[in-house]
TISE-615408 format. One record per residue: residue number from 0; z, y, x of N, C-alpha, C in turn. Coordinates in nm, 4 decimals. Layout:
N
{num:NUM	nzz:Z	nyy:Y	nxx:X	cazz:Z	cayy:Y	caxx:X	czz:Z	cyy:Y	cxx:X};
...
end
This chain:
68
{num:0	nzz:9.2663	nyy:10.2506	nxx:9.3965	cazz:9.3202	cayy:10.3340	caxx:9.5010	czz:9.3110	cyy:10.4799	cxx:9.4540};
{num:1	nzz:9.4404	nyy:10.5391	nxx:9.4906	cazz:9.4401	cayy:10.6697	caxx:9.4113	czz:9.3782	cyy:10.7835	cxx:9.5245};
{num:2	nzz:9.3771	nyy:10.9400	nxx:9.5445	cazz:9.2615	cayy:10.9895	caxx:9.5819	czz:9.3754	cyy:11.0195	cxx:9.7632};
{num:3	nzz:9.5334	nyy:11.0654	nxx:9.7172	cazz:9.6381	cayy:11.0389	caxx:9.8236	czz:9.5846	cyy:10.8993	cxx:9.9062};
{num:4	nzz:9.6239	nyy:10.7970	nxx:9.8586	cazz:9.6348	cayy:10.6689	caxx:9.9610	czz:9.4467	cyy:10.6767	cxx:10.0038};
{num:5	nzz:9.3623	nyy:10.7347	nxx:9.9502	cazz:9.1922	cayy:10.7311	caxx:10.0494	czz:9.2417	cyy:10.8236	cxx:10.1732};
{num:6	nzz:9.3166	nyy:10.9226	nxx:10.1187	cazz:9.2657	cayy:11.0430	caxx:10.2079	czz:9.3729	cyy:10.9985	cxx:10.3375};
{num:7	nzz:9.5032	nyy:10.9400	nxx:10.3383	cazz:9.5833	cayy:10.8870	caxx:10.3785	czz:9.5018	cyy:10.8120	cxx:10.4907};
{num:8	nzz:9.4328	nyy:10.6950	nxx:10.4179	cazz:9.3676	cayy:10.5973	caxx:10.4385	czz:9.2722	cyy:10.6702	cxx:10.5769};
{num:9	nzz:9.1794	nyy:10.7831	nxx:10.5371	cazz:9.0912	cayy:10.8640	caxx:10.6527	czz:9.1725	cyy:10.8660	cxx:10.7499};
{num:10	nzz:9.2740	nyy:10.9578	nxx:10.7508	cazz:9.3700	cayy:10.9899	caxx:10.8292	czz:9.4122	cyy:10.9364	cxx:10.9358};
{num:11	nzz:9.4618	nyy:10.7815	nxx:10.8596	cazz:9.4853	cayy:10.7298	caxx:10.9979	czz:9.3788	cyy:10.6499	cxx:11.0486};
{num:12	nzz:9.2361	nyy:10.6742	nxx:11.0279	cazz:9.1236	cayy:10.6012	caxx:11.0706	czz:9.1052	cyy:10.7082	cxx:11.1764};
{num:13	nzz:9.0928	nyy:10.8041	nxx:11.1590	cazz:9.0865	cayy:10.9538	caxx:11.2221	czz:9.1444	cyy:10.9122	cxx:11.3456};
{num:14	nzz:9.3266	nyy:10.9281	nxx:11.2972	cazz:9.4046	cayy:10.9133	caxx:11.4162	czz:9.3556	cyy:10.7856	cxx:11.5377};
{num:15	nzz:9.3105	nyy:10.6998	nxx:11.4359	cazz:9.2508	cayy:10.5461	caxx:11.5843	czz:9.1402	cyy:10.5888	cxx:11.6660};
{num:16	nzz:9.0718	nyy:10.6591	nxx:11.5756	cazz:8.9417	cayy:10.7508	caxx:11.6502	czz:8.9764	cyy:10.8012	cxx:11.7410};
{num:17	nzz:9.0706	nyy:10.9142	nxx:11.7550	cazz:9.1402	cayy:11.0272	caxx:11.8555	czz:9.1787	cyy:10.9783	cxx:11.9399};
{num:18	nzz:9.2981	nyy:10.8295	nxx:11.9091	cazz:9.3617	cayy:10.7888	caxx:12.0443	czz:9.2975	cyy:10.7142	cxx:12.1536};
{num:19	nzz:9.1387	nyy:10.6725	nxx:12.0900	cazz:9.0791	cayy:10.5952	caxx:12.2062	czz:8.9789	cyy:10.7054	cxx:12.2365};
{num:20	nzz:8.9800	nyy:10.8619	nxx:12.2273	cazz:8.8863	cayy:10.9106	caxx:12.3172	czz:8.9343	cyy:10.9718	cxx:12.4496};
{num:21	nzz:8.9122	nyy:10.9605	nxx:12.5443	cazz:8.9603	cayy:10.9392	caxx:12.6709	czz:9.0168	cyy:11.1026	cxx:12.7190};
{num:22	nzz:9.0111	nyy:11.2155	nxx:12.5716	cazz:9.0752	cayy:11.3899	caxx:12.6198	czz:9.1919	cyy:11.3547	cxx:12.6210};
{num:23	nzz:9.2167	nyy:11.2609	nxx:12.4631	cazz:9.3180	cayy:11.2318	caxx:12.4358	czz:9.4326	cyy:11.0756	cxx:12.5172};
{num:24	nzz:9.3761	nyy:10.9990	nxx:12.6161	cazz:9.4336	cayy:10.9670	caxx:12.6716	czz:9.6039	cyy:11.0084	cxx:12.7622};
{num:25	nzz:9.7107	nyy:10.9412	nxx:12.7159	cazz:9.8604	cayy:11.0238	caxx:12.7541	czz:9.9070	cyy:11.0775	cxx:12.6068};
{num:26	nzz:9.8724	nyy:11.1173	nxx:12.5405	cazz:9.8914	cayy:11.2144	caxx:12.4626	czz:10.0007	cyy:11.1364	cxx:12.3288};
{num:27	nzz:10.0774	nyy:11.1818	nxx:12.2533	cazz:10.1371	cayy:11.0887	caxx:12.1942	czz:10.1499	cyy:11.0686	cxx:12.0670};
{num:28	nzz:10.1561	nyy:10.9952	nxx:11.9455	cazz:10.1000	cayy:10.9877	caxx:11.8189	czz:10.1471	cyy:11.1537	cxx:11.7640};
{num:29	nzz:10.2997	nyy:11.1705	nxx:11.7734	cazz:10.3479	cayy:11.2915	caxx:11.7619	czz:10.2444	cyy:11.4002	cxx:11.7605};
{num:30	nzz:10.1684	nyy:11.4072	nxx:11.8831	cazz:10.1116	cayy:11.5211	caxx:11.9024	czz:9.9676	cyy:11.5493	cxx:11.8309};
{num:31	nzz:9.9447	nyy:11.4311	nxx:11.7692	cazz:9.7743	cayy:11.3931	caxx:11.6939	czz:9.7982	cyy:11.3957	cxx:11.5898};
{num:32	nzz:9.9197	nyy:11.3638	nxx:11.5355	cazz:9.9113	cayy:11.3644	caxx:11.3842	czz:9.8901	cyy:11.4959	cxx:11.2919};
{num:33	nzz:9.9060	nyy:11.5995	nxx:11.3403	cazz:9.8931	cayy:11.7129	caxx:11.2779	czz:9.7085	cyy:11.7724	cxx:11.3121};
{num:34	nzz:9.6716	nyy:11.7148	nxx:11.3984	cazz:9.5021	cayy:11.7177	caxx:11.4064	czz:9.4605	cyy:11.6925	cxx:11.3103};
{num:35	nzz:9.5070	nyy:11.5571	nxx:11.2342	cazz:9.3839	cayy:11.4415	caxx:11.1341	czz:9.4676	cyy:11.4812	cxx:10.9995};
{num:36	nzz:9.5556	nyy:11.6187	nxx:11.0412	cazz:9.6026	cayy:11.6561	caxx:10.8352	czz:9.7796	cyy:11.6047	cxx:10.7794};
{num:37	nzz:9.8177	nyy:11.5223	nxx:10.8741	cazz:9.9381	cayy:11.4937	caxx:10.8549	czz:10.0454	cyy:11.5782	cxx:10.8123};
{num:38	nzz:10.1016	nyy:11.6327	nxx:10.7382	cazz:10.2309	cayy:11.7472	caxx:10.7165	czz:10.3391	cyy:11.7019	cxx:10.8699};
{num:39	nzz:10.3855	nyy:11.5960	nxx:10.8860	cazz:10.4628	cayy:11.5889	caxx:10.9667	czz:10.4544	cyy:11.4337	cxx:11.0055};
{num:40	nzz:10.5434	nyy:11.3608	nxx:11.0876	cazz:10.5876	cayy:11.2352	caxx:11.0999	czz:10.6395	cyy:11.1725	cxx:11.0276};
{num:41	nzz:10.6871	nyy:11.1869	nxx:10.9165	cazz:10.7660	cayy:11.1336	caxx:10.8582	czz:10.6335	cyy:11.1226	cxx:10.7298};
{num:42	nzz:10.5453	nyy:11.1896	nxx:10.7109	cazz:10.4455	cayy:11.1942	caxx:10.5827	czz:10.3555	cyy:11.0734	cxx:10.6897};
{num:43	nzz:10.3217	nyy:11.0673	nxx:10.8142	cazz:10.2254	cayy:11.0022	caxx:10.8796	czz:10.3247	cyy:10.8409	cxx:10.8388};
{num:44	nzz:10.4430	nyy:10.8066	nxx:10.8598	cazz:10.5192	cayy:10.6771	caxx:10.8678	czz:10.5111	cyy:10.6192	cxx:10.7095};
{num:45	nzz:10.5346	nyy:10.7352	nxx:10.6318	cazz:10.5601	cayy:10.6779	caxx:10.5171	czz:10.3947	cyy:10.6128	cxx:10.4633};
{num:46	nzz:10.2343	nyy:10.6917	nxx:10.5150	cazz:10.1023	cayy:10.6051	caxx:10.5014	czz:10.1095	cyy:10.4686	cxx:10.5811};
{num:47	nzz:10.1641	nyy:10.4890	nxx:10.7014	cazz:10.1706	cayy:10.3504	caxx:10.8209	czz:10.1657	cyy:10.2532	cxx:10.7128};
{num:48	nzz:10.3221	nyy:10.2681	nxx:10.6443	cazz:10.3602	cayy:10.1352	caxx:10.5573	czz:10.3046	cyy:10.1497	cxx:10.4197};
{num:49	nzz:10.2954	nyy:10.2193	nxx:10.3592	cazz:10.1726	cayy:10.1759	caxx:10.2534	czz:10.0762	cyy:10.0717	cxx:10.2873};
{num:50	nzz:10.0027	nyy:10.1432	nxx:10.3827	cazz:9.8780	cayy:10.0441	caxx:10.4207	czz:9.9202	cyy:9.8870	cxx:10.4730};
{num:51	nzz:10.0394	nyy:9.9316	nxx:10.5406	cazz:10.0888	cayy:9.7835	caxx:10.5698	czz:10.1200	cyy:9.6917	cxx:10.5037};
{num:52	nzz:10.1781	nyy:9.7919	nxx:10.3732	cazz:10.2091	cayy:9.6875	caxx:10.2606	czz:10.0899	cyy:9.6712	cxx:10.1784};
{num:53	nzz:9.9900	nyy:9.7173	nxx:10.1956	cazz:9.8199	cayy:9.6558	caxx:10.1192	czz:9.7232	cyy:9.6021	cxx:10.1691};
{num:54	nzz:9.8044	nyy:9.5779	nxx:10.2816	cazz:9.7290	cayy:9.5090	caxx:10.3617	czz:9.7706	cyy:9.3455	cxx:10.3570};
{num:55	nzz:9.9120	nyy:9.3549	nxx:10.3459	cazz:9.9984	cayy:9.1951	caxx:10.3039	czz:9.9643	cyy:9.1555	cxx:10.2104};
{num:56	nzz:9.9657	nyy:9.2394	nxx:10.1206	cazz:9.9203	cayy:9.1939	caxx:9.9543	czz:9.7892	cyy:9.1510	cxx:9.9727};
{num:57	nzz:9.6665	nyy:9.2005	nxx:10.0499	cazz:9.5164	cayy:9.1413	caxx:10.0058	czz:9.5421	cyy:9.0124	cxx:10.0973};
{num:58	nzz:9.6079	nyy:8.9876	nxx:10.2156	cazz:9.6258	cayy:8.8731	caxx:10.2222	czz:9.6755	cyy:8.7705	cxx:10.1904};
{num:59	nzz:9.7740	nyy:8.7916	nxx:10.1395	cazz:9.8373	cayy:8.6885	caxx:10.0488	czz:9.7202	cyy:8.6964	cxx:9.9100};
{num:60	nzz:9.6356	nyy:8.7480	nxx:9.8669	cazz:9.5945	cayy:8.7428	caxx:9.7913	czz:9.4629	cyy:8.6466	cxx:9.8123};
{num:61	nzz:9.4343	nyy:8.6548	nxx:9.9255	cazz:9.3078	cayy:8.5464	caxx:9.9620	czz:9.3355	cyy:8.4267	cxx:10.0074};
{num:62	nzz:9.4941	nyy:8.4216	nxx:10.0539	cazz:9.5421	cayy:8.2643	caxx:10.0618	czz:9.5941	cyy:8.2011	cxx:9.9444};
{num:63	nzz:9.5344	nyy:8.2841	nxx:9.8368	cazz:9.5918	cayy:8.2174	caxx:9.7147	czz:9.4926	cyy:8.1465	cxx:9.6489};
{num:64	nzz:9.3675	nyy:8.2049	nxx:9.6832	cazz:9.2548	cayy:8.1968	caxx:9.6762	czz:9.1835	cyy:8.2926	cxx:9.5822};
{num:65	nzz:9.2544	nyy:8.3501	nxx:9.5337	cazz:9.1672	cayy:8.5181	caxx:9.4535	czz:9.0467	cyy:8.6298	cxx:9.5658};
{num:66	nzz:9.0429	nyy:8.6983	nxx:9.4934	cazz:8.9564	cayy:8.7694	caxx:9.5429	czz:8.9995	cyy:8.9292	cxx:9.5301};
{num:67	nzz:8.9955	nyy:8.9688	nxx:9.6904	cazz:9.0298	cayy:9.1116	caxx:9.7279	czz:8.9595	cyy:9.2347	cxx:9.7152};
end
């Protein structure tokens, strides 16, 4: 994992943090993403699917029976 997809990676751990604390209740991804470091929406969508897509891969990787 390169030092982009960790910090990426914080980011949107950050963002899950934010949306379940109850200031931020209503409030809309739009408006959080520039809190946790995001450049814009479109830099926040393009981590979404990274992770989404490494996230498919370690699973398919453990129904193969390898190791993640």
């Amino acid at each position: 994992m390169n030092f982009n997809r960790y910090l990426n990676r914080f980011r949107l751990r950050e963002l899950d943090r934010l949306r379940l604390r109850p200031a931020n209740q209503g409030k809309s991804v739009s408006s959080l993403i520039g809190q946790v470091g995001f450049k814009d929406f479109r830099t926040y969508s393009r981590a979404v699917a990274t992770e989404r897509e490494a996230a498919a891969g370690e699973r398919e990787t453990k129904e193969e029976g390898g190791t993640a």
